[in-house]
DOBALO-642740 format. One record per atom (N, C-alpha, C): x, y, z. Coordinates in steps of 0.02 Angstrom, whole numbers, padded with zeros to 5 digits, always signed. Layout:
<atoms>
XYZ/...
</atoms>
This chain:
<atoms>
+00043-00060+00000/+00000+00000+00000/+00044+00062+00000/+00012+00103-00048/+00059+00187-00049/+00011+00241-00041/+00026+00304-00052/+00002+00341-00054/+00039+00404-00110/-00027+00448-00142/+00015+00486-00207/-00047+00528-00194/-00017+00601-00191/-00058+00667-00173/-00121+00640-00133/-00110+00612-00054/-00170+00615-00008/-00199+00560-00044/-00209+00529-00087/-00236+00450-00107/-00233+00390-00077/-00267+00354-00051/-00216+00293-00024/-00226+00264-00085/-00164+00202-00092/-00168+00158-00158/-00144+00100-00150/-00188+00034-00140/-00188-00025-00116/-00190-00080-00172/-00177-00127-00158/-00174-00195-00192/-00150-00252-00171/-00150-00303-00208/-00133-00367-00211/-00067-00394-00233/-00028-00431-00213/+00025-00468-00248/+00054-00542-00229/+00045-00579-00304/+00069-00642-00290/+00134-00648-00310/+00170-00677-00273/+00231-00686-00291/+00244-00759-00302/+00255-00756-00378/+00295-00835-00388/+00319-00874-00360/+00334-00932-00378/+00384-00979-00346/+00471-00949-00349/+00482-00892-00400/+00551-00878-00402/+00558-00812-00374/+00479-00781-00325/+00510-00756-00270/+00515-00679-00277/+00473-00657-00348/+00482-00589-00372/+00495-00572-00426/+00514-00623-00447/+00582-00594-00516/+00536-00580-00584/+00563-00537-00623/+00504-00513-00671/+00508-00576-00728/+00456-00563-00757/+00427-00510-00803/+00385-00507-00721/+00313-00452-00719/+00247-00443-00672/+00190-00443-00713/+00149-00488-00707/+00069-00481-00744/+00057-00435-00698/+00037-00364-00721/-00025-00312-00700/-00117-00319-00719/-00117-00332-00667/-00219-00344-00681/-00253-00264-00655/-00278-00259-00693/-00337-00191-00685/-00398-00203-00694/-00445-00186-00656/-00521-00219-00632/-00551-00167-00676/-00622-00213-00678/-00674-00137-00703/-00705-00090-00652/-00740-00041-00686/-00782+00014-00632/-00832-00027-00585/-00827-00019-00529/-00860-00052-00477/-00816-00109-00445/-00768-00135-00457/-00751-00184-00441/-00679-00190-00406/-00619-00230-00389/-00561-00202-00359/-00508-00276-00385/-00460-00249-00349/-00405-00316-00367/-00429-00393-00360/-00461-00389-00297/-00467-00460-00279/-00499-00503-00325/-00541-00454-00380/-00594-00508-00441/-00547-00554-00463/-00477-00526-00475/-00429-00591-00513/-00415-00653-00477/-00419-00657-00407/-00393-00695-00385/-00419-00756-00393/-00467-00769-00408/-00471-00862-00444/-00433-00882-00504/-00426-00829-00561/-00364-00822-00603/-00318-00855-00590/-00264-00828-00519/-00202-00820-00515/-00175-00922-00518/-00210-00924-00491/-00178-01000-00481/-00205-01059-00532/-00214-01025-00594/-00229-01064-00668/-00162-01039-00709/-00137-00981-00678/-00086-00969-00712/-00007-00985-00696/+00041-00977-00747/+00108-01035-00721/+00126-01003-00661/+00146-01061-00620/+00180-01040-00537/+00224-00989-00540/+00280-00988-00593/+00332-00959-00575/+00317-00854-00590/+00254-00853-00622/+00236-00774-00628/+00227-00735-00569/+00256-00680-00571/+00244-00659-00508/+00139-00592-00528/+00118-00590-00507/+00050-00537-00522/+00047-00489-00475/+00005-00454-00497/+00024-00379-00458/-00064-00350-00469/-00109-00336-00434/-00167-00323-00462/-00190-00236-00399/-00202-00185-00448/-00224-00132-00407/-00286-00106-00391/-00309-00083-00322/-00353-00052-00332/-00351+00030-00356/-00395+00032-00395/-00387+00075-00440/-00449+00133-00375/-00403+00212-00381/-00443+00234-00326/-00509+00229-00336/-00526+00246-00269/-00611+00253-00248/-00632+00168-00250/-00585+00119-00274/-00621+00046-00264/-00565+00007-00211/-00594-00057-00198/-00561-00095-00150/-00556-00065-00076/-00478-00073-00048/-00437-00034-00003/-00419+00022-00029/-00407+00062-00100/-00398+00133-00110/-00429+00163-00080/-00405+00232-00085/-00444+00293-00053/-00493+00323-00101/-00527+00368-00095/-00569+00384-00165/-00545+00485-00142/-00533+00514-00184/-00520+00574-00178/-00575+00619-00159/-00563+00668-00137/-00625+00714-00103/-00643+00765-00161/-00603+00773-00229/-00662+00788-00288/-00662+00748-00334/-00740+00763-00353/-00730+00719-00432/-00692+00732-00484/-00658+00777-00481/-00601+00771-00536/-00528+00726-00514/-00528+00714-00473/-00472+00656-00443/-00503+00586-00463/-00561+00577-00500/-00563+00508-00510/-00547+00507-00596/-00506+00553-00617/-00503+00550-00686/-00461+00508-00718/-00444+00469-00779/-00427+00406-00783/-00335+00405-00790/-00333+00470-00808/-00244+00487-00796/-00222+00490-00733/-00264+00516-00666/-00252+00508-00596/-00238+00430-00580/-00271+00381-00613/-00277+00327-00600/-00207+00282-00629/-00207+00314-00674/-00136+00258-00714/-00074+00293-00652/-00071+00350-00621/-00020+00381-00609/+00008+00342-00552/-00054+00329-00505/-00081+00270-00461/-00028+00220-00457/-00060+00175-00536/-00033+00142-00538/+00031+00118-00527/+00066+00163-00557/+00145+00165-00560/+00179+00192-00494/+00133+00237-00462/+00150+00236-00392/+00158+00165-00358/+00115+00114-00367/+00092+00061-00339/+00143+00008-00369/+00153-00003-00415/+00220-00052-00445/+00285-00011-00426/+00290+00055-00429/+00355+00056-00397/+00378+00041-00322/+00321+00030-00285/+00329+00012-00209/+00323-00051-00210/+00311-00079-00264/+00323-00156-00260/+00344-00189-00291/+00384-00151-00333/+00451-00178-00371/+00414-00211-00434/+00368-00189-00463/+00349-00228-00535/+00381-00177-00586/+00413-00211-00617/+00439-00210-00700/+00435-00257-00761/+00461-00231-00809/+00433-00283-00864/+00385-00311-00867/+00319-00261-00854/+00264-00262-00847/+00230-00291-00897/+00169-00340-00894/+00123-00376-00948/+00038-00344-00937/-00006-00314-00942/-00056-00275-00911/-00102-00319-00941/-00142-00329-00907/-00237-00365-00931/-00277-00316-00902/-00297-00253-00941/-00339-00216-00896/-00418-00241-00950/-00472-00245-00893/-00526-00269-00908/-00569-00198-00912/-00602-00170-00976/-00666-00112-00939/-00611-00047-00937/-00650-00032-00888/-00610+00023-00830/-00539+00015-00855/-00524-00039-00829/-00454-00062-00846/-00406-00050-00892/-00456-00061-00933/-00409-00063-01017/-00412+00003-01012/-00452+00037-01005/-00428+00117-01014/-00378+00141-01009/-00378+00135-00925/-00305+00159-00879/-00283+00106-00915/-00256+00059-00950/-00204+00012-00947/-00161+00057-01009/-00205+00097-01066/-00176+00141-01115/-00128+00184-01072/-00169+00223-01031/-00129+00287-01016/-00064+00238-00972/-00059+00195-00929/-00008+00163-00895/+00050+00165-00944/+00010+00149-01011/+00097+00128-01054/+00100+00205-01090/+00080+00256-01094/+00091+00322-01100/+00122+00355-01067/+00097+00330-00985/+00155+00376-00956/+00229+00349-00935/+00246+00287-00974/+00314+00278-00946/+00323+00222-01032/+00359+00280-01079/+00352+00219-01138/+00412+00175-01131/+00388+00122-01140/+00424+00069-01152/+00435+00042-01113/+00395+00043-01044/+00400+00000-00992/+00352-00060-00980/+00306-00043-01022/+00269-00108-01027/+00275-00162-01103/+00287-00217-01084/+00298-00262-01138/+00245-00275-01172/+00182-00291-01144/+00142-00317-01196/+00074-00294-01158/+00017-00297-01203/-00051-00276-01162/-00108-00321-01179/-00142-00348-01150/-00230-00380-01170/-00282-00333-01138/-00304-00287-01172/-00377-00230-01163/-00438-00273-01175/-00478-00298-01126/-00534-00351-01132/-00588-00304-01131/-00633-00286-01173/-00702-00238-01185/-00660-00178-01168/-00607-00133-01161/-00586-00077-01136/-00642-00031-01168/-00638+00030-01112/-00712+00074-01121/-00665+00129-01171/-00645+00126-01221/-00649+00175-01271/-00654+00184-01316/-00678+00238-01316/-00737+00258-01393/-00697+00331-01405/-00735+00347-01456/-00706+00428-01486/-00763+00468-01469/-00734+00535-01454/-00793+00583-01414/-00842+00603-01440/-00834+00607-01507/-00898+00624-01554/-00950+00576-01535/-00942+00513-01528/-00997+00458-01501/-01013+00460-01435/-00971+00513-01394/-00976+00509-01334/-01006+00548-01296/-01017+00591-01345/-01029+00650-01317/-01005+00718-01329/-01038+00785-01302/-01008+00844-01280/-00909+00826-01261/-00879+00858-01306/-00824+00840-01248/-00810+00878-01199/-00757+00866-01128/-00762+00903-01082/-00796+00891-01040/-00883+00872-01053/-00924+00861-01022/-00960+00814-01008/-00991+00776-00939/-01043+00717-00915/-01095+00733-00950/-01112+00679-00959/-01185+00692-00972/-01236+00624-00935/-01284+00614-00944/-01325+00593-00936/-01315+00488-00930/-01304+00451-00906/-01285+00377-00917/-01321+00334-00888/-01370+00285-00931/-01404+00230-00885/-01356+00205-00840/-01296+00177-00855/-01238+00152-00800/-01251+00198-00742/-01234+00244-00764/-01220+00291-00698/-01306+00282-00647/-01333+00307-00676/-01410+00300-00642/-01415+00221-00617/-01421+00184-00638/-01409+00097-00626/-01340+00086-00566/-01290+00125-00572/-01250+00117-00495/-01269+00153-00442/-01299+00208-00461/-01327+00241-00415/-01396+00204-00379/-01425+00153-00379/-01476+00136-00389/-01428+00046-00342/-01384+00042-00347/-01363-00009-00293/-01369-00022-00234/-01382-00073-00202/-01382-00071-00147/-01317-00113-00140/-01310-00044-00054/-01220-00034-00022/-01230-00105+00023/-01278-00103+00062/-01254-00177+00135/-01285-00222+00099/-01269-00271+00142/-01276-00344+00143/-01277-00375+00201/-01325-00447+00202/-01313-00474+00291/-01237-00496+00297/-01228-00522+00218/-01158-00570+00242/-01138-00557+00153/-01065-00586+00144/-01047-00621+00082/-01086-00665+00048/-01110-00716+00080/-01148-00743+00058/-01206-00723+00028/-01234-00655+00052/-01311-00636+00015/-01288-00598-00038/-01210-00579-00034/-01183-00537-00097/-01173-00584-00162/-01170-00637-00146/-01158-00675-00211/-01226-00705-00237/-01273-00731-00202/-01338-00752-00209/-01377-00688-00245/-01349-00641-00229/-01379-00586-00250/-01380-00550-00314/-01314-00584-00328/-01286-00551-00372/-01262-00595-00435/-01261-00664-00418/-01253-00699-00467/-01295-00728-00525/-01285-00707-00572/-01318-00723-00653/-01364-00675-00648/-01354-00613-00650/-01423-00577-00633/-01393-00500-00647/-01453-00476-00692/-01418-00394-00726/-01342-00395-00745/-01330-00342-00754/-01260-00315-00782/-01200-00366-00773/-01224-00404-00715/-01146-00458-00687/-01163-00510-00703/-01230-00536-00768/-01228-00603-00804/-01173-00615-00829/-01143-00704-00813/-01094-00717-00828/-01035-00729-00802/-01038-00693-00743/-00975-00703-00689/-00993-00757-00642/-00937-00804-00667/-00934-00899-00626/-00945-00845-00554/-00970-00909-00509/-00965-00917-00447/-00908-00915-00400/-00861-00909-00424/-00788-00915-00396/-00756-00823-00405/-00779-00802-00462/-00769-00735-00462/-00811-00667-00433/-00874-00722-00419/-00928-00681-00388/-00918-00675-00306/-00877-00749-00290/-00861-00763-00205/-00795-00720-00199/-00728-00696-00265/-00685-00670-00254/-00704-00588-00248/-00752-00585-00282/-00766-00492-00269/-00818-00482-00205/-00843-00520-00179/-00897-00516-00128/-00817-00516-00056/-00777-00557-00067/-00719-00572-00017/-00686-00489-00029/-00666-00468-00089/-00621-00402-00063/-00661-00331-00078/-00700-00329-00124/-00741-00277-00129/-00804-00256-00099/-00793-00282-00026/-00834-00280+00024/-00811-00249+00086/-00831-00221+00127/-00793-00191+00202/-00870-00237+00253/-00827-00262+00311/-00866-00267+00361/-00889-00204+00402/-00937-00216+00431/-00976-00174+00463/-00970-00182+00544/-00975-00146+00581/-01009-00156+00659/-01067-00203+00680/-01097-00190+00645/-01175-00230+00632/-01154-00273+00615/-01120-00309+00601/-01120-00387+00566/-01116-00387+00485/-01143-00336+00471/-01163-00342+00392/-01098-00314+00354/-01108-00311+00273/-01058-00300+00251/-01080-00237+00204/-01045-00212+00179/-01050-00135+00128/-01011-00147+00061/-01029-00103+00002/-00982-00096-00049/-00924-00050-00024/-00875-00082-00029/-00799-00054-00033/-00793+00010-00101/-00811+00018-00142/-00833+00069-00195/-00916+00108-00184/-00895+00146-00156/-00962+00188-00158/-00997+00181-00216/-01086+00198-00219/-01109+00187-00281/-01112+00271-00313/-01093+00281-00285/-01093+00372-00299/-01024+00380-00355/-00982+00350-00323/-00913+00345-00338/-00915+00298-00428/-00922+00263-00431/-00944+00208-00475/-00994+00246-00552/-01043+00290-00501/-01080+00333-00568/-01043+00387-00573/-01025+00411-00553/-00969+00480-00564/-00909+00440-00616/-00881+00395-00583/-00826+00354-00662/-00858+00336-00721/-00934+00317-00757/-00956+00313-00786/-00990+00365-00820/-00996+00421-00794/-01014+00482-00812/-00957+00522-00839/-00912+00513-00795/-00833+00548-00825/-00788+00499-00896/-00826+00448-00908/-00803+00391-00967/-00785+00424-01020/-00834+00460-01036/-00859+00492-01113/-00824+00576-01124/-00810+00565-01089/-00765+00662-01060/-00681+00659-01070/-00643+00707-01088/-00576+00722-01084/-00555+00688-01018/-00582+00693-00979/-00545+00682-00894/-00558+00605-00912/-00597+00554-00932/-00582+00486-00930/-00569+00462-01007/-00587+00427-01062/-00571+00376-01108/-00528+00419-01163/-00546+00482-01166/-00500+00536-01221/-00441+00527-01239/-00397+00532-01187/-00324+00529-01183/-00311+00452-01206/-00352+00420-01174/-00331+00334-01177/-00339+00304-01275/-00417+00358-01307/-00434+00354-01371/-00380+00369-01408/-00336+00422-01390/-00303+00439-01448/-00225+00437-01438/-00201+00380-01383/-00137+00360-01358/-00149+00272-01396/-00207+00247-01383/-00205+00187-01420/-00173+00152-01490/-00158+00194-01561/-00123+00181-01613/-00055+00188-01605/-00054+00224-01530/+00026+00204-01539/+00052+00201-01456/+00016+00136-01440/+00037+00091-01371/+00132+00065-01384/+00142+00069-01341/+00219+00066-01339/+00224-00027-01347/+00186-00052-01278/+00155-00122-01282/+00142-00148-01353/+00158-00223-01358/+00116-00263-01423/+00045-00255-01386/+00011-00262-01394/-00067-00250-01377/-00108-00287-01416/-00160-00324-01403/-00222-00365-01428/-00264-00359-01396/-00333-00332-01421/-00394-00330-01403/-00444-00381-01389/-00483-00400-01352/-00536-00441-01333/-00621-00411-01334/-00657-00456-01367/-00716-00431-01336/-00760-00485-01336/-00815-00475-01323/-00884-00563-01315/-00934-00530-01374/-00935-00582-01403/-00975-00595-01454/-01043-00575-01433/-01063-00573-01367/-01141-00541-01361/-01128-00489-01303/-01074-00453-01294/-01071-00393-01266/-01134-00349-01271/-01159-00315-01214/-01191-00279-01219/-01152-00204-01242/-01101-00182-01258/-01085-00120-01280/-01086-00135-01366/-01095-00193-01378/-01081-00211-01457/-01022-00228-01494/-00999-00281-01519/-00947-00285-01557/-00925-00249-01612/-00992-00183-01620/-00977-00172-01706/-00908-00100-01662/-00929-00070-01622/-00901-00035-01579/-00839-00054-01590/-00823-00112-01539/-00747-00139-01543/-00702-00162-01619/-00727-00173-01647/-00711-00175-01730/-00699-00123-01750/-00732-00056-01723/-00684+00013-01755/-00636+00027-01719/-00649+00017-01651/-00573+00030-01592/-00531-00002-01608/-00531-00087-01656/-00475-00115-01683/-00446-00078-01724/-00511-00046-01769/-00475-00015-01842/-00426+00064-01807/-00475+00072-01777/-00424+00160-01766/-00370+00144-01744/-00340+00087-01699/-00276+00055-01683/-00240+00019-01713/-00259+00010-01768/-00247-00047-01805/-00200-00117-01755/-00247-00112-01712/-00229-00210-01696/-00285-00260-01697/-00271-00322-01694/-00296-00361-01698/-00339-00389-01632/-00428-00413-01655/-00480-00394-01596/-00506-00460-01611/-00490-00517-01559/-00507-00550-01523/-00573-00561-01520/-00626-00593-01559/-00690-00609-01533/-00722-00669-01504/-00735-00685-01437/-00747-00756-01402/-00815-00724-01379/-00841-00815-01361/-00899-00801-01361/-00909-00785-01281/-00969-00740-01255/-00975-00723-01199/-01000-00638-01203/-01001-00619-01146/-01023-00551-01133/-00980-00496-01108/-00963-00459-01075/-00945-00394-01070/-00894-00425-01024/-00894-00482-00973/-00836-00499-00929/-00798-00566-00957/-00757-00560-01023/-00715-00596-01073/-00681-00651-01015/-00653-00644-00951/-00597-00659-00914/-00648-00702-00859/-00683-00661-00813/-00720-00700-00774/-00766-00738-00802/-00817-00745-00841/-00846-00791-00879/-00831-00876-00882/-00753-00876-00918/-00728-00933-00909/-00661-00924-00920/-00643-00931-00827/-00587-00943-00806/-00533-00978-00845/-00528-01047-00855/-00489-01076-00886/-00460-01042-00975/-00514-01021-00993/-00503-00959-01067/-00474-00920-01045/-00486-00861-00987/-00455-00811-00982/-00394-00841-00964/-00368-00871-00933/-00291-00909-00930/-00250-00908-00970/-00289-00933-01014/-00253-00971-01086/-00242-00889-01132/-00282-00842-01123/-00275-00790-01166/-00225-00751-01130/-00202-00743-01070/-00148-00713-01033/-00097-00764-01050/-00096-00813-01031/-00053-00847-01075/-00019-00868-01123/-00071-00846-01180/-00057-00826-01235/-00029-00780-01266/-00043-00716-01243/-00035-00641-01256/+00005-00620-01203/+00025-00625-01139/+00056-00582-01110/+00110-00615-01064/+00127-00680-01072/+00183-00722-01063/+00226-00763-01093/
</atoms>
């Protein structure tokens, strides 16, 4: 855990069987969610990798900043690198999912040539003309739909029952639903449990998506990622594949289509393995 301008900035790290030594898989979660989603991942993948997974502020153990312009998606990559330099990751491999893939652009922007290779699974960027006003939020079922969450729970257990195969998180195995209910949760006094990401917090990042302060920078750093880079998306995504087929073309890389929905990685575990495995080791 670090800290970068009053932020706290927390995460996860497995360390290989060799104890540290690079290359580092970097995992980046989507909006709403925190490091710990990977952790059914980690142990499908070879022993000797060391992983490194952050919470990205305002989720997990991060801090969330006291304005909304501190949740902007360049604050977040900066984070990042705060966060691997306190824990010694280099020769970085990034799987940012969503959210993820965003910041996972600006990560290899702000330090070129430090990341080796990248997998962007559904990454949220689009070009602003589709996005909107630029500069400016506007209006987002997402955002209204997080706002619209409910924060407690009696236990973990009612978080996954609750939440499994059902709206926006169709699709996420049971093992990834028990890994985000385990870290993207805070206990309570009461017994009960809370979202670790405010839902306030969550529609404010989805509102700021479509704006200069989040996917902009990441839109037009993408054709020229320092990283080899390959795209992912699910064949019945709700954002649409025809979408991701132009984000291939404006980058010109090559886009990945498997079958599944908006969570490429949690869906099916053993695939997402094999595609980190494939692409970023």
């Amino acid at each position: 855990m670090t800290e970068r301008e009053g932020v706290r900035i927390a995460g996860l790290v497995w360390d290989g069987v060799a104890g540290g030594a690079e290359p580092t898989l970097l995992l980046l979660h989507p909006n709403g969610f925190c490091a710990g989603l990977f952790e059914p991942l980690v142990p499908l993948l070879p022993a000797e990798v060391r992983v490194a997974a952050v919470d990205l502020r305002g989720h997990g153990a991060s801090g969330t900043p006291s304005e909304r312009e501190g949740l902007a998606f360049e604050e977040m990559a900066r984070d990042v690198w705060a966060f691997c330099d306190v824990v010694g990751a280099s020769d970085l491999r990034v799987l940012g999912q969503s959210l993820g893939g965003a910041v996972a652009t600006l990560v290899d922007r702000e330090r070129p040539g430090a990341v080796e290779r990248a997998l962007l699974a559904e990454a949220v960027l689009f070009p602003m003309a589709e996005s909107g006003p630029s500069g400016e939020s506007r209006a987002s079922p997402m955002a209204e739909a997080a706002r619209r969450r409910r924060r407690v729970f009696a236990s973990r257990e009612a978080v996954v029952e609750a939440y499994l195969g059902r709206g926006g998180l169709v699709g996420i195995g049971r093992e990834s639903m028990e890994a985000y209910a385990r870290w993207g949760f805070v206990d309570r006094e009461d017994g009960h449990v809370e979202l670790a990401c405010d839902p306030e917090t969550e529609a404010s990042i989805f509102e700021l998506t479509p704006t200069l302060a989040g996917n902009a920078a990441g839109w037009d750093h993408l054709p020229h990622m320092g990283a080899r880079t390959r795209l992912v998306a699910g064949r019945d995504t709700n954002i649409g594949v025809a979408r991701f087929e132009a984000q291939a073309a404006h980058a010109g890389l090559e886009l990945d289509v498997v079958d599944g929905g908006h969570f490429v990685i949690q869906e099916d575990l053993v695939r997402g393995a094999a595609m980190v495995r494939d692409h970023l080791l």
